[in-house]
ROZALUM-477038 format. One record per atom (N, C-alpha, C): x, y, z. Coordinates in steps of 0.2 Angstrom, whole numbers, plus 5000, padded with zeros to 4 digits. Each point is the difference from the previous one (the first is absolute). Layout:
N
XYZ
...
This chain:
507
515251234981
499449985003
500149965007
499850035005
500249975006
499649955000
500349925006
499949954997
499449975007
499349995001
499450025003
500449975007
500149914999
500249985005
500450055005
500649994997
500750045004
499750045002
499450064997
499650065006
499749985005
499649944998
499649975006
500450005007
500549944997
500649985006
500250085004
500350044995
500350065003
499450055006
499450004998
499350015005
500249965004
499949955001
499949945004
500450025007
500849984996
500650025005
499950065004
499650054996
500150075002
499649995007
499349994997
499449995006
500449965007
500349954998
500349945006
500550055002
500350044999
500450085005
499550015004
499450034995
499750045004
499449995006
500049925000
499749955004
500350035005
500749955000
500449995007
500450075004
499950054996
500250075004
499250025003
499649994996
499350025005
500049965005
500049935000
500149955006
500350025006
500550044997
500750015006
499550085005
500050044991
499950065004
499250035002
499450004998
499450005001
499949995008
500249935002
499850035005
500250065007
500949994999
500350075001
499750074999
499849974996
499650104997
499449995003
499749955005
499450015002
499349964996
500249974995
499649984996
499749945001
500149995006
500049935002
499449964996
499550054999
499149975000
500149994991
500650014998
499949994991
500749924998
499849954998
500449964998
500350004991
500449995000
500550014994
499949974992
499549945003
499849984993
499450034997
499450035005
499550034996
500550074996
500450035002
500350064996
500449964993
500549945003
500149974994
499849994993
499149985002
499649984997
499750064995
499850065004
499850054999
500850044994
500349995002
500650034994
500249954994
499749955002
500249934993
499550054996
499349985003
499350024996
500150084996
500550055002
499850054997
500550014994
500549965004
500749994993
499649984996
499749924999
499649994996
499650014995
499650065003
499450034995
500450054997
500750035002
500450064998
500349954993
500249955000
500349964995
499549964997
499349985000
499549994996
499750084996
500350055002
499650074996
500450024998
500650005000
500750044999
500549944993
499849945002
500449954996
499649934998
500049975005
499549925001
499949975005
499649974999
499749955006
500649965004
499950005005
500649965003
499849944999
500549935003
499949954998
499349975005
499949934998
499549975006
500349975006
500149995005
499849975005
500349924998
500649985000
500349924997
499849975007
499649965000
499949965005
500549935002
500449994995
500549974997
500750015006
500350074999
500450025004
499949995008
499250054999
499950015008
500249935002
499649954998
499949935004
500749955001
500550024995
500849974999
500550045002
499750085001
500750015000
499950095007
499449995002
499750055006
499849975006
499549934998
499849985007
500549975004
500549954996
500349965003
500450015006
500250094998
500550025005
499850025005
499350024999
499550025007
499949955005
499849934998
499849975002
500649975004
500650004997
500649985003
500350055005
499850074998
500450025007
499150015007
499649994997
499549965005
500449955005
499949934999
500249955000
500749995004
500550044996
500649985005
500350045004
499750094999
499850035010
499449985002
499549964999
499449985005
500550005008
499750025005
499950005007
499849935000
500549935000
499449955000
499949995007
500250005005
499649975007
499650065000
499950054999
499450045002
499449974995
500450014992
499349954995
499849945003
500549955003
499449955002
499850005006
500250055004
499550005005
499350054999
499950024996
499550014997
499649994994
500349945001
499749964992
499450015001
499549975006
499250005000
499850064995
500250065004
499550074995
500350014993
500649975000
500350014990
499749964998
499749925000
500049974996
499150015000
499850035006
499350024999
500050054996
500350065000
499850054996
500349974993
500849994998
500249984996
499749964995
499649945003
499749934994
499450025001
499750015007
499350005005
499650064993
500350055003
499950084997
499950014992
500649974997
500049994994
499649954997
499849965004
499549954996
499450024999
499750055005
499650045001
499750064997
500650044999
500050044995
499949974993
500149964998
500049964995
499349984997
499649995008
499249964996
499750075003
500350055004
499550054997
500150064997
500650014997
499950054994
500049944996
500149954999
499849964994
499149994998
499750015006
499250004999
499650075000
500650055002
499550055000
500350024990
500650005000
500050024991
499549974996
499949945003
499449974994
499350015002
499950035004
499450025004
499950074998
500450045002
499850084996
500149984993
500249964996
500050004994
499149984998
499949955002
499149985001
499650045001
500250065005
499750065001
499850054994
500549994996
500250054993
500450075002
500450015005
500450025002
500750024996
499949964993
500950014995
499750044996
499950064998
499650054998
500650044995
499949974994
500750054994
499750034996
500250064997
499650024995
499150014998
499849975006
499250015003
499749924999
500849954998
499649944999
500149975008
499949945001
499949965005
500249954999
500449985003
500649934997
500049955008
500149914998
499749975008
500849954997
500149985004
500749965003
499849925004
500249954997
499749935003
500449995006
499649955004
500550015006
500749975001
500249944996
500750014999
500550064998
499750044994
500450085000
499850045007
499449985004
500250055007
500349975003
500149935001
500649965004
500650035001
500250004994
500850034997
500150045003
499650054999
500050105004
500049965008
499849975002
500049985006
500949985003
500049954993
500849985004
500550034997
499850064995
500650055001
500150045004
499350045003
500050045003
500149985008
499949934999
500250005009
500749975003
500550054996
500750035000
500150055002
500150015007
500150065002
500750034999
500050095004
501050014997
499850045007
500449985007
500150015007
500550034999
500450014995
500850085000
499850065004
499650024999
499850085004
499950005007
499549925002
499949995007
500849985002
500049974998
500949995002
500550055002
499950054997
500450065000
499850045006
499349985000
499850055005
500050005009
500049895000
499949975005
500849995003
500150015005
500650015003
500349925002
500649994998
500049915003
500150015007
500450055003
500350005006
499650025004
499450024999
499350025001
499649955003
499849974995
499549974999
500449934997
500249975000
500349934998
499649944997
499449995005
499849965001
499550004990
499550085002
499650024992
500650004994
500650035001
500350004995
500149914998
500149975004
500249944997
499649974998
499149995002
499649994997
499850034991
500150065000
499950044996
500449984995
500749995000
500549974995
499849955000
500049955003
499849934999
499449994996
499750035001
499249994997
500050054992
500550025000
500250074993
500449924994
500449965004
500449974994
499649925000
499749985006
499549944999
499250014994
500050065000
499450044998
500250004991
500650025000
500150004991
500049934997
500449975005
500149934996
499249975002
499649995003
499349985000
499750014994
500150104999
499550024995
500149964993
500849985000
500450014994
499749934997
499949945006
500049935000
499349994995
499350055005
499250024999
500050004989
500350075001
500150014993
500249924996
500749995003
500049944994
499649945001
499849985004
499549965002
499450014994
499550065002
499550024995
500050014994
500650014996
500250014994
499849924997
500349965002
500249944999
499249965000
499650025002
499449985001
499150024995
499849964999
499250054995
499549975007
499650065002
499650005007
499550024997
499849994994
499550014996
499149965003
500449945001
499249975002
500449965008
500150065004
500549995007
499149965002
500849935005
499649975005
500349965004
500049965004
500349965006
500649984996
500249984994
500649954998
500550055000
499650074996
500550044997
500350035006
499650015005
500050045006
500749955003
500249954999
500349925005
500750024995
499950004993
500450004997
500550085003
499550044998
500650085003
500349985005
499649995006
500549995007
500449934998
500049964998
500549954998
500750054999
499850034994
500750034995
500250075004
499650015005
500450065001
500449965006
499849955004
500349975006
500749984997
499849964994
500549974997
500850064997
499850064999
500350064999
500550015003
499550025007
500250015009
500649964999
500149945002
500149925002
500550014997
500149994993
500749984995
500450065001
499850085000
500250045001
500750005005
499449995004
500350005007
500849965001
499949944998
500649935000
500450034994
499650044995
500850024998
500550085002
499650025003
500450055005
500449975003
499649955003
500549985007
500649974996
500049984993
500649954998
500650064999
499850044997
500650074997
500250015009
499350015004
500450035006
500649965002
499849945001
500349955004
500749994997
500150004992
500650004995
500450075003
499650064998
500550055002
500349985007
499650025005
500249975008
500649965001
500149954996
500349945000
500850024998
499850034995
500850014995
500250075006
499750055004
500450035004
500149965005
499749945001
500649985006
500649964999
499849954993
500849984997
500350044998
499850034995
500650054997
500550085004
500249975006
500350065004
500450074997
500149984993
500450064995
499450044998
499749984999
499350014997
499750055004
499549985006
499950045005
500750065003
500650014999
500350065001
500050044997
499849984993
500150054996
499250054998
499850075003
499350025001
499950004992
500450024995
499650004993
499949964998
500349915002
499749944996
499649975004
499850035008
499649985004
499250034995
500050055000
499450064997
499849954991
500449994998
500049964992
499549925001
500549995005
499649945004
499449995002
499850075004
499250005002
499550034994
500250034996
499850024994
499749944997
500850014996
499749934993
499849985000
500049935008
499849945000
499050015002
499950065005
499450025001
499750014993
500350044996
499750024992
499749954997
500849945000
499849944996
499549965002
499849995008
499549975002
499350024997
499950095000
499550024997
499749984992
500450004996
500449984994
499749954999
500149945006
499849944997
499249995002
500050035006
499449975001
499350054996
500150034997
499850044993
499949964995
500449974997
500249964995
499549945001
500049985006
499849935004
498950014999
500250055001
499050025001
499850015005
500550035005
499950005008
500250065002
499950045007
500050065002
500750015000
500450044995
500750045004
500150055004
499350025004
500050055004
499849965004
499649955002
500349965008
500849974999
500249974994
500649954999
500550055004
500250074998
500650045000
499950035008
499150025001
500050025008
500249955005
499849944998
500449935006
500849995000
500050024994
501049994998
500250065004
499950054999
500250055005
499949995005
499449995004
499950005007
500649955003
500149944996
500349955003
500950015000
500150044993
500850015000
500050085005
499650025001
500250055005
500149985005
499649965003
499949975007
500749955001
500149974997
500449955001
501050014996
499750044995
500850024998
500350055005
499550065003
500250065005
500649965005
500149925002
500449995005
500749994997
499949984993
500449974998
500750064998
499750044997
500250064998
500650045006
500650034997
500550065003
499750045000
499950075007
499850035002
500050074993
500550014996
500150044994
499549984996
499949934996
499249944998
499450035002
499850005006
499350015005
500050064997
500450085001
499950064998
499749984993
500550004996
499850014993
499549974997
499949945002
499449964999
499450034999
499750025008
499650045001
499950074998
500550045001
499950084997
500049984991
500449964997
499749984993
499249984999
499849965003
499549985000
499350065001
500350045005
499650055000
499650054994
501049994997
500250054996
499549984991
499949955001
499549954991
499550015003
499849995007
499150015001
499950075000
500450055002
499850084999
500050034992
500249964995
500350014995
499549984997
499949945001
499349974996
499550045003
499850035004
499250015004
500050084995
500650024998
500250084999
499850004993
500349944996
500050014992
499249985000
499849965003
499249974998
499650065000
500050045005
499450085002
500550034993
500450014999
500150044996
499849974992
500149944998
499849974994
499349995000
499850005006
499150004999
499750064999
500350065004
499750084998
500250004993
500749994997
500050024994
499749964993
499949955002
499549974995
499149995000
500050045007
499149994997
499750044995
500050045000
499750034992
500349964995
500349954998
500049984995
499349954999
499650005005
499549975000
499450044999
499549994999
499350044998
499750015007
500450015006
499850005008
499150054999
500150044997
499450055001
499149984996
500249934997
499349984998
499849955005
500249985005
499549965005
499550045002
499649945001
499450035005
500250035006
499750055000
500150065008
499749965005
499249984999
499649995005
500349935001
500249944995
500149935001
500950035006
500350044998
500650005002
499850035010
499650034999
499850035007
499649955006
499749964996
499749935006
500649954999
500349994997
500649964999
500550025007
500350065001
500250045004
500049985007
499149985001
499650025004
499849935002
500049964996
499949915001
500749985002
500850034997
500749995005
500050025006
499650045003
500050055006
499649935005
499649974996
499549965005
500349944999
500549974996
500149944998
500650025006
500450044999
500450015006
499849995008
499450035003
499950015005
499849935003
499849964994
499749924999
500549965004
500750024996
500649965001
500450025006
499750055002
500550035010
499750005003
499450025004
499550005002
499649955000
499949974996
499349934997
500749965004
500349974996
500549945003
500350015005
500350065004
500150015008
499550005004
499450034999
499549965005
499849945001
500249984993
499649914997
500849955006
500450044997
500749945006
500050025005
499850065005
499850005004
499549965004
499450004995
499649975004
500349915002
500149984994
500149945000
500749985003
500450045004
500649985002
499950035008
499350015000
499950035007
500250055004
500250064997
500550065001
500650004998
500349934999
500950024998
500350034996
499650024994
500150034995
500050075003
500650044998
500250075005
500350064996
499450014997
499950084997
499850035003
500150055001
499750075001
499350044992
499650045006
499850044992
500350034998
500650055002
500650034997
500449984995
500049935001
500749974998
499549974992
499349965003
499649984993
499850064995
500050075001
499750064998
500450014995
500750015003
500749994995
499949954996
500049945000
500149944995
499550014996
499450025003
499350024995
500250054994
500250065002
500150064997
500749994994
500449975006
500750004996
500049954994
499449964999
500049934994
499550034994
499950075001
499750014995
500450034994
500450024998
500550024994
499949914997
499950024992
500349964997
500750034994
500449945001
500650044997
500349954993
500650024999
500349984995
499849934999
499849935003
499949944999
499450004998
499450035001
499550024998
499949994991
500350075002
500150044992
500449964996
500549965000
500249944997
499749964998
499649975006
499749935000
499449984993
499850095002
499350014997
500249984991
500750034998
500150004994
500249944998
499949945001
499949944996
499549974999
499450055004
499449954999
499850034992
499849934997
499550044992
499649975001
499550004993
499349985001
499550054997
499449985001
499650064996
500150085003
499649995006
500150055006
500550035003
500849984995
500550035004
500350064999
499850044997
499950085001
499650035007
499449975000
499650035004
500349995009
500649915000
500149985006
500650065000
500350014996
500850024999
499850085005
499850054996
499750055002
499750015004
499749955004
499750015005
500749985007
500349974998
500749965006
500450074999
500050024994
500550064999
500050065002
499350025000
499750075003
500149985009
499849945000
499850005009
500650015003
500849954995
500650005003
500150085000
500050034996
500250074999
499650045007
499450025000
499550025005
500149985006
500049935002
500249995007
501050025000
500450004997
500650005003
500250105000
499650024997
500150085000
499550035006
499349985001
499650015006
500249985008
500249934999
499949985005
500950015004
500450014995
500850015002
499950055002
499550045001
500150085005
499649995006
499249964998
499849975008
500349965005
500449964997
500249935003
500550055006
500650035000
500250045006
499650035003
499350044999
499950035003
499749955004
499749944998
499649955004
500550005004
500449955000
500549965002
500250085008
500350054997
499850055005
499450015006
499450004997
499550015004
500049945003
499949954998
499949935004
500349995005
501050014999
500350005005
499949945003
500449914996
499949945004
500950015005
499750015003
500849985005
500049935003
500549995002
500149915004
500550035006
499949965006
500250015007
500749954999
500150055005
500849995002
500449974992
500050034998
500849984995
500650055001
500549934999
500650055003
500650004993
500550034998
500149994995
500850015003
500649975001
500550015001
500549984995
500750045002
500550004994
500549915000
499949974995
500449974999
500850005004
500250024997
500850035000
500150005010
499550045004
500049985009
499949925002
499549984996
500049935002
500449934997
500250004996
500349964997
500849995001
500450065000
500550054997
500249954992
500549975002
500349964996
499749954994
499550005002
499549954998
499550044995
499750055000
499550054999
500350024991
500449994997
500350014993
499249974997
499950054996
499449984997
499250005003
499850025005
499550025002
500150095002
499650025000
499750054999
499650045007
499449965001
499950015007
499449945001
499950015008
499549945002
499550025004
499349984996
499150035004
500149935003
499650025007
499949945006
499250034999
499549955001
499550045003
499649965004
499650025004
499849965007
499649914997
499749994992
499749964997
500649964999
500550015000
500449954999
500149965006
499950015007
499949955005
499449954999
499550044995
499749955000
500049915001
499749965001
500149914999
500049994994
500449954997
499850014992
499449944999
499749984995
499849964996
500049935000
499649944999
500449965000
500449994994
499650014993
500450004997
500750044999
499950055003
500750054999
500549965004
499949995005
500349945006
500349954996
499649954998
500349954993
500450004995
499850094997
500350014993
500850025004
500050035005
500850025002
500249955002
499949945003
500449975003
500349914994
499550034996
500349964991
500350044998
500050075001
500750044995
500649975005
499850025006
500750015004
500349915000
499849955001
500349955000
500149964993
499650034993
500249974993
500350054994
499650065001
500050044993
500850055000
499850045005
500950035003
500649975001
500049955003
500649945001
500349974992
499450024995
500049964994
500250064993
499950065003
500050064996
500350075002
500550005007
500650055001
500449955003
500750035001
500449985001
500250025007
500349915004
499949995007
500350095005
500250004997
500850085002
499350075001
499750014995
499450064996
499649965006
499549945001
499650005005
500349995005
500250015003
500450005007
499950065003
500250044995
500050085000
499250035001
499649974995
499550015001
499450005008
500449935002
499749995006
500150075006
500849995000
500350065004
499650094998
499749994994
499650075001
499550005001
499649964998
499349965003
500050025008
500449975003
499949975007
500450075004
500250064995
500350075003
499150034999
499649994995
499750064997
499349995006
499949915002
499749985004
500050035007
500550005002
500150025008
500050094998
500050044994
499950065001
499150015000
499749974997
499549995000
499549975005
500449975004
499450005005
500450075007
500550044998
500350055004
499650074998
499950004995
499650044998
499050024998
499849954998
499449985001
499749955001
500349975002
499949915005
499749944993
500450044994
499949974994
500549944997
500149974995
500549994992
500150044997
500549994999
500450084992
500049924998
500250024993
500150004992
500650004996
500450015004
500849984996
500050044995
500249984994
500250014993
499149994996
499949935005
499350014994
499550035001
500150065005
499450065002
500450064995
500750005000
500350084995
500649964999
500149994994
500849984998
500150044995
């Protein structure tokens, strides 16, 4: 008797081939307008019903795994290739779409599910079923997770730098938010909601943020630290790689355990041991570090499309309401334009112009935010309660629906939109540096980088540079630093009268 698991796993692995050779070759063959995980999806789905008609139903969907043992590594190689001077010179439109967009999406697919349910819109078997508004709340702060993979793939960084970096930034602030929403409203009876209950959520979700947050920074700052004393340690690239791992895991780990986000804890950890260990590290280090890191985030994004297509028919996916799942759809499409459109004209207004998108560049973030993916379809599975069949199949039809429809529009948009950005120049590493350049890749300058900065960004660099660096690489590594800094700058303003980016635009 073959033993169910071991076939599962053995599908799994297969599909994760079959991801990353379509990755590689699709768009060589021209396919450019097709992304790799609607087809993944599509081939879990039909293994699936082959093995629920032929033998048994596959397993369910372990929410268990996904959250211990698939997000952690995404979210860590997010985190520790982030772009971060380009992330925070962008922070305004991330943390707008990011928190802004996703808080948005939140009260309005959270109002419109309770609202078409008042409608009489949940229509099964010819009955008519209604959802109180904390069960539409829920759909609201599941579903206002989006999955940016596809636009990602489509949107060129060397392109476009400025959207791509938006785009990322707002794809991994956006999970951890949804993920925060969920646990927040779980934790809560909004039964007879009103001003306290109202005082109490934002309390607990601030408070979430807030501890989260400080315990990222403590794992980061730990790791950081031990690569600058421990000099045997940082030469060796496999106990460097053990390093950023376990100790990122463990911070998730805890801060799970603790009753607080491990998807801000592990994103802060990353963000900070990549920014500040990259100096500390031997040029053999920096590679491996990074191409490994790639290497867990492509691995993880591979197995989740593939463990999602082949587990959905263990579900009853085909008794949701049609018409409930079609305004649903259709209430994401508006909760979305809510959140790029509504809130870039609203910071525009009130920042008196400076808020600087284009319609091209918001049309994309509009379009590109509408797939809901694997975090969704997780999230959705630990809510219970009377109604959690009718929320589960409604999250799980939409997840499936939007990420097979919309994974074939999303290129063509993203094509016909065509957001370009002026003057970007993207030069080789290796001409500019020589000797120095081990470990970078290459470097976008683009005319926005001469911008003035901030006050705050002004503030924030001139505490890293006189406290946090001095305190977290070693004097030898920053030195170094300076020297390519002060090379990438004089290429940058020779080229587009700009700032380059060092290491932390492409390491």
């Amino acid at each position: 008797m073959v033993d169910l698991l071991l076939f599962e796993i053995f599908l799994c692995l297969l599909f994760v081939s079959i991801f990353l050779i379509l990755g590689t070759y699709l768009p060589k063959w021209g396919f450019w307008f097709i992304h790799e995980s609607g087809i993944v999806i599509i081939i879990g789905i039909a293994i699936g019903a082959i093995m629920g008609a032929a033998w048994t139903s596959p397993s369910e969907f372990d929410e268990g795994i996904f959250f211990n043992f698939m997000l952690p590594f995404l979210i860590l190689n997010a985190g520790y290739n982030l772009k971060r001077k380009r992330f925070f010179k962008n922070i305004g439109p991330i943390f707008l779409f990011g928190i802004g967009g996703t808080l948005t999406a939140f009260i309005v697919i959270g109002l419109e599910a309770y609202l078409f349910s008042e409608m009489g819109l949940i229509i099964k078997d010819g009955k008519t079923y209604h959802i109180p508004l904390q069960d539409g709340l829920l759909i609201g702060a599941v579903l206002s997770s989006t999955d940016i993979v596809c636009t990602l793939a489509m949107v060129k960084e060397d392109k476009t730098p400025k959207l791509f970096s938006i785009l990322l930034g707002e794809s991994v602030s956006n999970d951890a938010i949804g993920i925060l929403l969920v646990q927040t409203l779980s934790s809560m009876d909004l039964s007879n909601i009103g001003a306290k209950e109202l005082f109490i959520f934002i309390g607990k979700f601030l408070y979430n943020c807030f501890t989260s947050t400080i315990c990222g920074s403590i794992f980061g700052v730990v790791t950081t630290y031990m690569t600058k004393r421990f000099k045997s340690l940082r030469d060796d690239p496999s106990k460097m790689i053990g390093l950023f791992l376990y100790i990122s895991w463990i911070g998730y780990t805890v801060a799970e355990l603790l009753g607080i986000s491990g998807v801000i804890c592990i994103l802060v950890a990353s963000i900070i041991s990549g920014h500040y260990s990259f100096y500390n590290m031997t040029p053999s280090s920096r590679i491996a570090c990074t191409e490994f890191m790639h290497f867990i985030g492509d691995a993880a994004e591979a197995l989740i499309f593939a463990y999602l297509g082949l587990t959905t028919l263990s579900y009853d996916v085909f008794s949701v309401s049609w018409v409930y799942l079609f305004f649903m759809i259709i209430g994401v499409l508006i909760a979305r334009l809510c959140g790029t459109f509504g809130l870039s004209f609203l910071a525009r207004f009130l920042s008196r112009g400076k808020h600087k998108l284009t319609i091209k560049q918001l049309a994309v973030c509009w379009m590109g935010g509408i797939i809901r993916g694997a975090v969704s379809f997780a999230l959705v599975l630990t809510l219970d309660g009377e109604n959690e069949k009718i929320m589960k199949m409604t999250v799980l039809a939409l997840v499936i629906v939007t990420t097979l429809v919309f994974g074939v529009v999303l290129p063509l948009w993203v094509w016909w939109v065509d957001p370009k950005e002026e003057d970007v120049v993207t030069v080789d590493a290796q001409k500019v540096l020589g000797d120095l350049a081990i470990g970078h890749n290459r470097i976008v300058i683009t005319k926005g980088d001469s911008e003035e900065r901030g006050w705050f960004h002004r503030t924030w660099r001139n505490f890293d540079n006189k406290y946090i660096k001095p305190f977290l690489i070693d004097p030898v590594a920053l030195e170094e630093a300076r020297k390519i800094k002060a090379t990438i700058k004089s290429l940058g303003r020779s080229s587009v009268g700009s700032v380059g980016e060092g290491h932390e635009e492409h390491h």
